[in-house]
NUFI-712349 format. One record per residue (C-alpha): residue in one letter; x, y, z. Coordinates in steps of 0.05 Angstrom, whole numbers, plus 5000, padded with zeros to 4 digits. Layout:
BEGIN
AXYZ
...
This chain:
BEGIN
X561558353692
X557158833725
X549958863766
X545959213736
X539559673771
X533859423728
X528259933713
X524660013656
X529060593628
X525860843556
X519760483569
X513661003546
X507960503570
X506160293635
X507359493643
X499059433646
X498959713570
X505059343551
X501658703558
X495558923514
X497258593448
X501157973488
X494957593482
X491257893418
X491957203380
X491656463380
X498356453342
X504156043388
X509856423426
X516056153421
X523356163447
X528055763405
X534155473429
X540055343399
X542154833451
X539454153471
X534654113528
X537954153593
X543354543587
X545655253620
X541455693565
X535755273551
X534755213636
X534355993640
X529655963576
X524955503614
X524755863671
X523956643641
X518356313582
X514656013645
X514256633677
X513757143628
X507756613601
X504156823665
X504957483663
X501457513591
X496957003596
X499856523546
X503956003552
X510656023512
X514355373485
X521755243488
X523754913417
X530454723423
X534254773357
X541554473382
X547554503332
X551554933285
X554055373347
X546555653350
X545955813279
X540055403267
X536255713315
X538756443296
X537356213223
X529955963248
X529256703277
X531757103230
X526256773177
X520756813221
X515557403221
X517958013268
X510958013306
X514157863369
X511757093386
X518656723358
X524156993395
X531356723408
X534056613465
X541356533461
X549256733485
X552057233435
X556556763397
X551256793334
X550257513333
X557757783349
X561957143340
X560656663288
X561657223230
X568857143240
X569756403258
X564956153198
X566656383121
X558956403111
X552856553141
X545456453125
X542857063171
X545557703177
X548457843252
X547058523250
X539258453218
X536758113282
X533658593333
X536658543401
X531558603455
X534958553519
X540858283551
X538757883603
X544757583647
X551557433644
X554756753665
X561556593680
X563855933658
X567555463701
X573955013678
X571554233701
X576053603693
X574052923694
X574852733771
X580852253767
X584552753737
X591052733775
X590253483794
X586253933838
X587154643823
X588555023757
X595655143777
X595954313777
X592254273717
X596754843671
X602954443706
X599853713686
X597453943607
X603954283587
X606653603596
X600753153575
X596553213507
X589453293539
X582753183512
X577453823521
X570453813503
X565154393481
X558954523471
X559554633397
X565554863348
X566455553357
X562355773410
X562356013481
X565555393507
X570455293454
X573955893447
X576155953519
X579755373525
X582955533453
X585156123483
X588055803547
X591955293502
X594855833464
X597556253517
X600355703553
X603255303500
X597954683508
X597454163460
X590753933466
X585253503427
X577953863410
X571453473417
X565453813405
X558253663426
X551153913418
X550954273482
X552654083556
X547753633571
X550953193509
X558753333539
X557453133612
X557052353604
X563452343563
X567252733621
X565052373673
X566551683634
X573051993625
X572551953545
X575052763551
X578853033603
X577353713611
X570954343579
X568455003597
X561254983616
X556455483648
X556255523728
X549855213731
X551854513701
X558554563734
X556554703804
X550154033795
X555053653778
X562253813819
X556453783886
X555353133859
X562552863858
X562752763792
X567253243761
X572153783794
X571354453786
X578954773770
X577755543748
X571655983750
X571256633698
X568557083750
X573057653784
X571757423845
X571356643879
X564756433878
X560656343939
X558655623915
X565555483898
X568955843951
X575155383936
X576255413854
X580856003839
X578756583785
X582656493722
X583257293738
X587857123797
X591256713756
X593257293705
X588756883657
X582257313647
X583957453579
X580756753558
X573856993553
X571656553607
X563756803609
X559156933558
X551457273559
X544357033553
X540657483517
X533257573479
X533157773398
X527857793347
X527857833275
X529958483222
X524158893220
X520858783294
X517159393305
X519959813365
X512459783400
X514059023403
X519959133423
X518859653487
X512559093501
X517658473512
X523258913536
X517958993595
X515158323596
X522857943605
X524058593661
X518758453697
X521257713705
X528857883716
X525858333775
X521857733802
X524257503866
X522756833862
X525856843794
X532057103808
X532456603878
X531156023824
X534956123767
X539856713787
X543256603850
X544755883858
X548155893781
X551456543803
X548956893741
X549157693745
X541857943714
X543058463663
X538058773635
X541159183580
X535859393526
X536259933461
X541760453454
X546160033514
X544959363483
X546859573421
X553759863439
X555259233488
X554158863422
X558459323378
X564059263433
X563958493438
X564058463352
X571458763363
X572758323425
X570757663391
X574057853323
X580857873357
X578857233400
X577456863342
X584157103305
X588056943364
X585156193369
X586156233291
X580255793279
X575955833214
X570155413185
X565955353129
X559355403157
């Protein structure tokens, strides 16, 4: 994962004229959510919608549509009229993932516009905290010789397919229980009902701080500052996992590319927002993106061939 410089490349408008048809009707704006409230996504949804409300003038509500591995919600977009006000705000397991894990889908992946890619978050490896291990080299010993039980935050999504892929490579027989999000998961590891899930830094670090949960592996190259003790699954040899995923912005097929250029630098204006970035970006250790048009596009054509050999390798299918 890279930083990015964020300027507003392409853009033909200055930001003052960009904003000119933000707040040219009564109609609602809208990010939808394919998560439950609370989570790692729907947290960075709140915080962008409240600021890029400000910026136009009009406030924008978060309608969380949890379930399906965010196909509702991408469903909800794709229907919706491409004037700009209902946009999703999700990772990219609808748009470049669930076409190979699911035998059919109501949208079309590749009819949704992508507006901009906004950050990248690695996930972190937690275990319930009497887990009798403290590190991932513990935890790989401890789960080639115990069955364990690992949770995600929906059946084929961001959190599910990394530890698929971990139990793979190392030969781990393990248990799946799926949820509606994070915010649904947590109780059931810290009861102890599930042993082990993959879940975005932000939940993880609330809640290892807490004493509630350890943190065992983190998908970033490098240790994290907040974590300065959980190794990289990198340093392990284990990066091939998948253990991050992105938040980015889409609208529906046929938003017009004036709409697009206007939000691409309504959301940039945000992600460049100190007080943004100090409040939602560093203390999750995201890495703001920014990716928008000809870029976006090709991150997403690249990560259509990643995720179709990630989802043959974990060798799970569903019916959708």
């Amino acid at each position: 994962m890279k930083r990015r410089t964020l300027v507003a490349a392409g853009l033909t408008m200055p930001f003052a004229n960009a904003m000119a048809n933000a707040n040219d009707s009564g109609k609602q704006r809208t990010f939808i959510v394919g998560y439950s409230a609370g989570g790692n996504v729907d947290n960075f949804a709140r915080a962008l919608g409240d600021r890029a409300g400000k910026l136009i003038k009009q406030p924008i509500i978060i309608d969380n549509k949890p379930g399906a591995n965010e196909m509702i919600a991408t469903q909800m977009v794709s229907r919706s009229e491409p004037d700009g006000r209902t946009i999703l705000i999700s990772t990219e397991a609808p748009i470049t993932q669930s076409q190979f894990l699911y035998k059919k889908l109501s949208y079309v992946p590749e009819e949704l516009t992508p507006i901009i890619l906004l950050a990248q978050v690695p996930l972190v490896l937690v275990a319930r905290s009497d887990l009798p291990v403290s590190n991932l080299k513990e935890f790989l010993a401890y789960a080639k010789k115990n069955p364990i039980i690992a949770g995600s935050a929906g059946i084929g999504g961001v959190t599910h397919l990394p530890i698929a892929m971990l139990a793979k490579m190392q030969g781990i027989s393990w248990t799946h229980v799926p949820y509606k999000g994070s915010a649904a998961m947590f109780p059931d590891l810290i009861s102890g009902r599930i042993d082990v899930c993959f879940t975005g830094s932000s939940a993880a670090l609330s809640q290892i701080k807490a004493g509630k949960v350890k943190g065992l592996g983190v998908g970033t190259k490098e240790r994290m500052s907040a974590l300065p003790n959980v190794e990289t699954f990198e340093e392990n040899g284990l990066d091939g996992i998948g253990a991050k995923y992105t938040i980015g912005a889409y609208g529906p097929k046929g938003l017009p590319e004036e709409i697009r250029k206007q939000l691409v630098a309504v959301y940039t204006e945000v992600l460049k927002d100190p007080s943004f970035v100090s409040a939602a970006v560093t203390p999750n250790s995201y890495i703001v993106d920014g990716a928008h048009g000809s870029e976006f596009q090709e991150f997403l054509k690249k990560d259509r061939a990643s995720q179709k050999n990630r989802v043959e390798a974990s060798g799970a299918q569903l019916e959708g």
